[in-house]
N, CA, C and O atoms as a MOPAC input file, in Angstrom:
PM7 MOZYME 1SCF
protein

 N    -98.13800 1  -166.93900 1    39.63600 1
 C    -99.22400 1  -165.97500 1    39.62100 1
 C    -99.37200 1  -165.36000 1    38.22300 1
 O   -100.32100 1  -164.65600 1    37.87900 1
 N    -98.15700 1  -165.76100 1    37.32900 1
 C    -97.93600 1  -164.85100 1    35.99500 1
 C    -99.20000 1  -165.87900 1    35.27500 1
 O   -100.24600 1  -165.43800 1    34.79900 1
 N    -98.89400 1  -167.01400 1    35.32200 1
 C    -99.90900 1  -167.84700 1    34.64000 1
 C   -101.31900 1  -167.73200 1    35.14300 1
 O   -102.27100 1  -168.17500 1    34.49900 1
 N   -101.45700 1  -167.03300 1    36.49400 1
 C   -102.87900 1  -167.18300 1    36.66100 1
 C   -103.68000 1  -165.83200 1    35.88500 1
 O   -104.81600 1  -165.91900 1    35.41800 1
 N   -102.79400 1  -164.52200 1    35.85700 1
 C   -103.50100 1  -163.93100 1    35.09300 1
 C   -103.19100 1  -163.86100 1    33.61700 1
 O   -103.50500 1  -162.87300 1    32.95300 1
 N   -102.61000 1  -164.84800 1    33.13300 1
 C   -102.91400 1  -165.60500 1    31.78300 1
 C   -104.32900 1  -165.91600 1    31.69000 1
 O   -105.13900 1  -165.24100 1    31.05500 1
 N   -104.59000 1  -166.97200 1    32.35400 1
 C   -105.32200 1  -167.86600 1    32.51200 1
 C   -107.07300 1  -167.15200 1    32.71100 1
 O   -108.21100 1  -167.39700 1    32.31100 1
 N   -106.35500 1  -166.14000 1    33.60500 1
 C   -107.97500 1  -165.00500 1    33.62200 1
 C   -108.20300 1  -164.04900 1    32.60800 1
 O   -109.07900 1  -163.18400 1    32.64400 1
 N   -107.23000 1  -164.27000 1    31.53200 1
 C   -106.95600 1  -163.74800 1    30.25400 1
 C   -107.91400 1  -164.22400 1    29.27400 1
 O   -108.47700 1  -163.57700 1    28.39100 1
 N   -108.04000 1  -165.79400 1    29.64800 1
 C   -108.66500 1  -166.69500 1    29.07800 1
 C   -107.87700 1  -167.59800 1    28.12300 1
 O   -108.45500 1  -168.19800 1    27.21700 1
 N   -106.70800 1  -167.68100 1    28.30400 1
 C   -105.38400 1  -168.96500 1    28.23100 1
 C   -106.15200 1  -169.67000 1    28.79000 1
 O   -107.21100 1  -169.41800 1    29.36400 1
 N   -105.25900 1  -171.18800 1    28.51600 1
 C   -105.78900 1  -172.15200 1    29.75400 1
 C   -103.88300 1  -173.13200 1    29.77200 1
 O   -103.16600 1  -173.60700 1    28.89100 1
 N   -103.80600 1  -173.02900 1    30.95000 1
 C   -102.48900 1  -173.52600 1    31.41700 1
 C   -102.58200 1  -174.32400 1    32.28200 1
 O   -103.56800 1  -174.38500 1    33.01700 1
 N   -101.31300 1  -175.29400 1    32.38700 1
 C   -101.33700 1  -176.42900 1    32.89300 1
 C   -100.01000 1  -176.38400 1    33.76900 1
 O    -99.10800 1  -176.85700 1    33.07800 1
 N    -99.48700 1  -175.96200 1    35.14400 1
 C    -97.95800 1  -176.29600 1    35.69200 1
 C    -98.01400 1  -177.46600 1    36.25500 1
 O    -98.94000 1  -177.99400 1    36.87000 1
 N    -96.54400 1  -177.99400 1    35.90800 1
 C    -96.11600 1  -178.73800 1    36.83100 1
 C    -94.96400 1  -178.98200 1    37.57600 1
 O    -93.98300 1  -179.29500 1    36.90100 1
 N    -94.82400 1  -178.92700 1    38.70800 1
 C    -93.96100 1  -178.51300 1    39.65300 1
 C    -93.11300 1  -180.17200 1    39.98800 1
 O    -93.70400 1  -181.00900 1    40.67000 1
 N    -91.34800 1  -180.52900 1    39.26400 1
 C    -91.19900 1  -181.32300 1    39.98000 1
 C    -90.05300 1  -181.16000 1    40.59200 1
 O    -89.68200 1  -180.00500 1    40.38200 1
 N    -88.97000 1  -181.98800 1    41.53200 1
 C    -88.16200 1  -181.82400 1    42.00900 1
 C    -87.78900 1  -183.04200 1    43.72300 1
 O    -88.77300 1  -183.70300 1    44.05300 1
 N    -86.71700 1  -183.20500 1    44.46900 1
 C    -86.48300 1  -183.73100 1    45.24200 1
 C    -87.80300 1  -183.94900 1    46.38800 1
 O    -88.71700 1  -183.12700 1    46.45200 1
 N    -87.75200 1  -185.04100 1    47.16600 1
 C    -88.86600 1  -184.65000 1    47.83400 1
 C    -88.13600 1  -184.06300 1    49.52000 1
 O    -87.21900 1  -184.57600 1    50.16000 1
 N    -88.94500 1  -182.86900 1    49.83400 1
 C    -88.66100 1  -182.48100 1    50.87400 1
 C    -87.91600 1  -181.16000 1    50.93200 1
 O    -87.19200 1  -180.69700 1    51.81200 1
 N    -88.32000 1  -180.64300 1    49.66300 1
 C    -87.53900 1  -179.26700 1    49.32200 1
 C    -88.80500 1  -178.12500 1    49.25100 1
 O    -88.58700 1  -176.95200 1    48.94600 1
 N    -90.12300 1  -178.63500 1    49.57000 1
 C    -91.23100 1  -177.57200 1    49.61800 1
 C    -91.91400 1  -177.37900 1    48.52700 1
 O    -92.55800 1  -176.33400 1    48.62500 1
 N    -92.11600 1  -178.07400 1    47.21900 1
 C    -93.51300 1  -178.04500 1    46.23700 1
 C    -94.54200 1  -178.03300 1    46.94800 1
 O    -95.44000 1  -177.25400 1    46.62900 1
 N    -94.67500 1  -178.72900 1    47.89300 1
 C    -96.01500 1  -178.98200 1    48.38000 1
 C    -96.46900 1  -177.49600 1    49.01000 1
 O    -97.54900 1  -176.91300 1    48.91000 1
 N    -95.14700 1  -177.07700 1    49.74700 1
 C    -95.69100 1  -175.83500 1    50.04700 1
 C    -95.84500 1  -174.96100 1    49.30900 1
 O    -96.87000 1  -174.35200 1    49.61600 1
 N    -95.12900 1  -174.35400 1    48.05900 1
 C    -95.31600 1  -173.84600 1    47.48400 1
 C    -96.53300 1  -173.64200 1    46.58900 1
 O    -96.87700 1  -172.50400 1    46.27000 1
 N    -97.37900 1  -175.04400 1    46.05800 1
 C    -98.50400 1  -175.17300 1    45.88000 1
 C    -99.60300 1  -174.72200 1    46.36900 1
 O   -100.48300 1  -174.10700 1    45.76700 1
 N    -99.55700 1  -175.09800 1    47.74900 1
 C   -100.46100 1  -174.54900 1    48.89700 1
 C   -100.51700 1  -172.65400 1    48.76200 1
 O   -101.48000 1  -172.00600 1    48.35100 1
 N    -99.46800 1  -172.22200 1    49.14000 1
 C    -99.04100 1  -171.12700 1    48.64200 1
 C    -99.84500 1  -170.45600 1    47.94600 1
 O   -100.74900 1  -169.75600 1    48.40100 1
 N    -99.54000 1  -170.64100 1    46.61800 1
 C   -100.12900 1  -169.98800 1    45.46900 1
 C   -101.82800 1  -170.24600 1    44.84500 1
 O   -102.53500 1  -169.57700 1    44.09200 1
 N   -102.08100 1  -171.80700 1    45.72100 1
 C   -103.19700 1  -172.32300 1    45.82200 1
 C   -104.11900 1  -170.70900 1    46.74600 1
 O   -104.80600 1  -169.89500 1    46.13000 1
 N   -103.91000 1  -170.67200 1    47.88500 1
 C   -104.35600 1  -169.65900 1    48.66500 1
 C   -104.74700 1  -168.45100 1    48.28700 1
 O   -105.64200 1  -167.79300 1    48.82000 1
 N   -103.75000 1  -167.98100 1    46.89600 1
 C   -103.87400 1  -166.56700 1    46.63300 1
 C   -104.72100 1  -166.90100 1    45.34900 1
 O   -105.54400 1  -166.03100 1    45.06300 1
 N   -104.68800 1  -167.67600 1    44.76700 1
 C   -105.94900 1  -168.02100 1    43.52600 1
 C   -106.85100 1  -168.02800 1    44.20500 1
 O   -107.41800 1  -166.95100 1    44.39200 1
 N   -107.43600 1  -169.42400 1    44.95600 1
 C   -109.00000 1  -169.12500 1    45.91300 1
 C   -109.20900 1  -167.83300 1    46.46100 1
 O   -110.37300 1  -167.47500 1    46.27700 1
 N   -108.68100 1  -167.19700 1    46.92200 1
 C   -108.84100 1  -165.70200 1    47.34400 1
 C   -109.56900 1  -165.02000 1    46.53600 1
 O   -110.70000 1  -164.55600 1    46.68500 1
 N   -108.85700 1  -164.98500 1    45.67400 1
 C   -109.86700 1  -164.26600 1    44.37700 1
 C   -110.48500 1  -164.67000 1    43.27700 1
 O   -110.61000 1  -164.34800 1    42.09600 1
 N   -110.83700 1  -165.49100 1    44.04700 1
 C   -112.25300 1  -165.90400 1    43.10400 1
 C   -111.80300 1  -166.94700 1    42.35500 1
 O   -112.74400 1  -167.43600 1    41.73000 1
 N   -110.29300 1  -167.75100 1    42.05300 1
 C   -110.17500 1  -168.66600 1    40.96200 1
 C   -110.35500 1  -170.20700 1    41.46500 1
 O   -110.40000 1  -170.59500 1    42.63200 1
 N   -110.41500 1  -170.70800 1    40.69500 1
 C   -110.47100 1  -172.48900 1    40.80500 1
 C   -109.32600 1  -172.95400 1    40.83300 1
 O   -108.66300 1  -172.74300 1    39.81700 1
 N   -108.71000 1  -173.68300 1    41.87500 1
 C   -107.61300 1  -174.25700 1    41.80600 1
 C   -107.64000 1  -175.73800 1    42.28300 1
 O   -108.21200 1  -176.24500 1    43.24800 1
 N   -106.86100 1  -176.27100 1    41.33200 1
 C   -106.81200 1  -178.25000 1    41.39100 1
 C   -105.63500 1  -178.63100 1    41.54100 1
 O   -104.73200 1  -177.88600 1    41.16100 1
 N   -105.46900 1  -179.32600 1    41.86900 1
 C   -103.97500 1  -180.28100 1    42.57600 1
 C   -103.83300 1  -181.51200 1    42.62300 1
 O   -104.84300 1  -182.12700 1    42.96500 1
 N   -102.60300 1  -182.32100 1    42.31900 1
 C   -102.76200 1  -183.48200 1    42.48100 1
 C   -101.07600 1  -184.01800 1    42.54400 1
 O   -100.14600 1  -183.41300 1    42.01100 1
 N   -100.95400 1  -185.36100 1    43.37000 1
 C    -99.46100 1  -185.74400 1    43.20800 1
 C    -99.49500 1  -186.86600 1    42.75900 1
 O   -100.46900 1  -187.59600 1    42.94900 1
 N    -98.48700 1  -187.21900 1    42.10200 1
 C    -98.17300 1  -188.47400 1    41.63100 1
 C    -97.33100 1  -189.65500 1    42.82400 1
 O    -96.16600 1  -189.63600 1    43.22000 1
 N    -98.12700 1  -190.33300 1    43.05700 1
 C    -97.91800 1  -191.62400 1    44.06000 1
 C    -96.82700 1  -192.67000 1    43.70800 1
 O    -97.22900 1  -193.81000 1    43.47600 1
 N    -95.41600 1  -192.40700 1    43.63500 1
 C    -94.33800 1  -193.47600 1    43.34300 1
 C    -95.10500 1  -195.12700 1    43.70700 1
 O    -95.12300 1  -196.07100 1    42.91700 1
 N    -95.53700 1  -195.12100 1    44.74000 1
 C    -96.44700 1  -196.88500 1    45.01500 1
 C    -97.22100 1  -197.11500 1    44.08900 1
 O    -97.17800 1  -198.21000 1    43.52700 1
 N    -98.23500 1  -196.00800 1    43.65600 1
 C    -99.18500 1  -196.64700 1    42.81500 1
 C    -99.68600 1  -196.16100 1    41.14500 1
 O   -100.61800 1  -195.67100 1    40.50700 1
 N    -98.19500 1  -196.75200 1    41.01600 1
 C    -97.55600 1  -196.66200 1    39.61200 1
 C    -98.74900 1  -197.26600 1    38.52400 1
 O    -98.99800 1  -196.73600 1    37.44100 1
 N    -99.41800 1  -198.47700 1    39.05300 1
 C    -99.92500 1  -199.38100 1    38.37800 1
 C   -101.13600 1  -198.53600 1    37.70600 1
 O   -101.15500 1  -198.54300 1    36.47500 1
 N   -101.89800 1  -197.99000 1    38.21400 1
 C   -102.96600 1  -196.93700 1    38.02400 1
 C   -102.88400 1  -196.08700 1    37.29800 1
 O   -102.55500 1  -194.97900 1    37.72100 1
 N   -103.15400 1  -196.29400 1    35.93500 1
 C   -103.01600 1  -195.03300 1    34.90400 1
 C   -103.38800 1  -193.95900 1    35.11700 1
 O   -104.48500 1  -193.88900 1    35.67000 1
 N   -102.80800 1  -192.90400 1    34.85000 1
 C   -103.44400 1  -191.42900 1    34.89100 1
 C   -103.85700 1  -191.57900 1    36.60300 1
 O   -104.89500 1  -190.92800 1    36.72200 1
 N   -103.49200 1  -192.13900 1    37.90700 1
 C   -104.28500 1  -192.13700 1    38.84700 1
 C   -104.16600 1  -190.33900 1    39.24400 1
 O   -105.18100 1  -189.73300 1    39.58800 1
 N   -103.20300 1  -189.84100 1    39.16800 1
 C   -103.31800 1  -188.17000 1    39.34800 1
 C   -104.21400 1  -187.24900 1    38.92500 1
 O   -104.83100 1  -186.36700 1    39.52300 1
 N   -104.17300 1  -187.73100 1    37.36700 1
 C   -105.17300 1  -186.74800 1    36.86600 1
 C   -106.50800 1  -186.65400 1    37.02600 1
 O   -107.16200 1  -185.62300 1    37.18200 1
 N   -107.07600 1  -188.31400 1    36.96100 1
 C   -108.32400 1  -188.33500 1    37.29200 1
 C   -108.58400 1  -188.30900 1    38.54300 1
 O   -109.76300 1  -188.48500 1    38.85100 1
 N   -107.30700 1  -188.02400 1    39.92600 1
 C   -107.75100 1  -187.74800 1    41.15300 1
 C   -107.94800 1  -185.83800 1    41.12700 1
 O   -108.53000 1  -185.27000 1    42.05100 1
 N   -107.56900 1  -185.34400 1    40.35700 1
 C   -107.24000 1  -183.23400 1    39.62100 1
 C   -108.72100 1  -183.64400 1    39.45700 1
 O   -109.66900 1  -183.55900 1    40.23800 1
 N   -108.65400 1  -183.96100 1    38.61100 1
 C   -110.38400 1  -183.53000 1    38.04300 1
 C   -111.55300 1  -184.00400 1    38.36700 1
 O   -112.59000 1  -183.38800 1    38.12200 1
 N   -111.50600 1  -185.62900 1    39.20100 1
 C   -112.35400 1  -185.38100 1    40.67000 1
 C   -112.67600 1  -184.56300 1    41.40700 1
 O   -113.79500 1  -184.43100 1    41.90300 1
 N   -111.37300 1  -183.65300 1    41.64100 1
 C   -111.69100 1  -182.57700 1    42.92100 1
 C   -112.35000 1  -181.07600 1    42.21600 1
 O   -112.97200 1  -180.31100 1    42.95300 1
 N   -112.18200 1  -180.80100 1    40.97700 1
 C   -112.60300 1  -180.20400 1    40.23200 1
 C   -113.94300 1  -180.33000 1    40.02600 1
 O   -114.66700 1  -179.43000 1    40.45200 1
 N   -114.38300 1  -181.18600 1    39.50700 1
 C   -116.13200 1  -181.62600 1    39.36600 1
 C   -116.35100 1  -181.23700 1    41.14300 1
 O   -116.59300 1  -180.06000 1    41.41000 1
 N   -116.27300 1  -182.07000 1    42.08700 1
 C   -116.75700 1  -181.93700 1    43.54800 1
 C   -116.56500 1  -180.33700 1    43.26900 1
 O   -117.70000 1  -180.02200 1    42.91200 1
 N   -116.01500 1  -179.51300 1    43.24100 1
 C   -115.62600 1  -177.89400 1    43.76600 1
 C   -116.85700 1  -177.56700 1    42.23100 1
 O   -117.67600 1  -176.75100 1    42.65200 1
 N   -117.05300 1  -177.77800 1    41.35400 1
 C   -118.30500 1  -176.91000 1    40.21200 1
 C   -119.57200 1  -177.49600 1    40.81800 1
 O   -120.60200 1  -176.86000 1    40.59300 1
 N   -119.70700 1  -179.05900 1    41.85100 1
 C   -120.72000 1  -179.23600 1    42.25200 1
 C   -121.16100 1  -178.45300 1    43.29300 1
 O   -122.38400 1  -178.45800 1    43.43100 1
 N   -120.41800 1  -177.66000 1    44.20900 1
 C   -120.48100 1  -177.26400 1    45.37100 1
 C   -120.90300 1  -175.80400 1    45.13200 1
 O   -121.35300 1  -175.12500 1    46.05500 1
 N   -120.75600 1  -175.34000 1    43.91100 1
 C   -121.02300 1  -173.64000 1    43.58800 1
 C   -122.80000 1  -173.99200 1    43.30000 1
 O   -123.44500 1  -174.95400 1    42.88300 1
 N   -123.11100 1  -172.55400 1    43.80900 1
 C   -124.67800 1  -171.93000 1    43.62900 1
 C   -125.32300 1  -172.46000 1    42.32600 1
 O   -124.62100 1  -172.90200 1    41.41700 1
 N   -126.86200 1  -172.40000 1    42.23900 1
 C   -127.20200 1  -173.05100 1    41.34000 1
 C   -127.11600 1  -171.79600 1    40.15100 1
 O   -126.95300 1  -171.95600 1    38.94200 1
 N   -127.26000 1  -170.65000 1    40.81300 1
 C   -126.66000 1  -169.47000 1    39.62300 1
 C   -125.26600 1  -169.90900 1    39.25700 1
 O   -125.07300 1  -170.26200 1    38.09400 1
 N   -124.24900 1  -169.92700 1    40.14400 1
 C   -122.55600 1  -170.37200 1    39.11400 1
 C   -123.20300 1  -171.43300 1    38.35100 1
 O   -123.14800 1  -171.16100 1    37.15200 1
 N   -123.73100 1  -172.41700 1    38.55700 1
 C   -123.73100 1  -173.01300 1    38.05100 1
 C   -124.47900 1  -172.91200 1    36.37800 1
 O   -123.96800 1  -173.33700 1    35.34200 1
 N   -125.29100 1  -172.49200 1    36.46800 1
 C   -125.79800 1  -172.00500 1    35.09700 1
 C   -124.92200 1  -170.78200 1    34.12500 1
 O   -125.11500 1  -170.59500 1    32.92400 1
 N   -124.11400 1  -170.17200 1    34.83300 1
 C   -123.04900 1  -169.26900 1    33.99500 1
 C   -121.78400 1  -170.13600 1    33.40000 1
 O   -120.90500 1  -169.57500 1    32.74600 1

């Protein structure tokens, strides 16, 4: 949350959360995901797929897919600010 009001500071930050699987990133994501949308922020997510290694960058450009879809989905006023 320290980075998000960085970030509404007008930083721009990037986390990444790694560790065992089955120890709760995912939840924790979700988590903190919840309390950003709440108030008003944009939040993007993405995991890295051990199978589909072959696919460059397949994470990031699946982050910033969901990013574009979520600036397409705001008012045509957000959208002009």
């Amino acid at each position: 949350m320290a980075a998000f009001e960085r970030v509404r500071k007008g930083r721009e930050e990037m986390i990444l959360v790694a560790g065992y699987s089955g120890i709760g990133k995912s939840a924790l994501v979700q988590a903190i995901a919840q309390s950003i949308i709440h108030q008003g922020g944009y939040f993007i997510w993405g995991k890295f797929d051990q199978f589909q290694r072959s696919t460059p960058y397949l994470a990031i450009v699946s982050v910033f897919s969901g990013l574009v879809r979520i600036i397409l989905s705001e008012s045509e006023v957000k959208l002009q600010e």
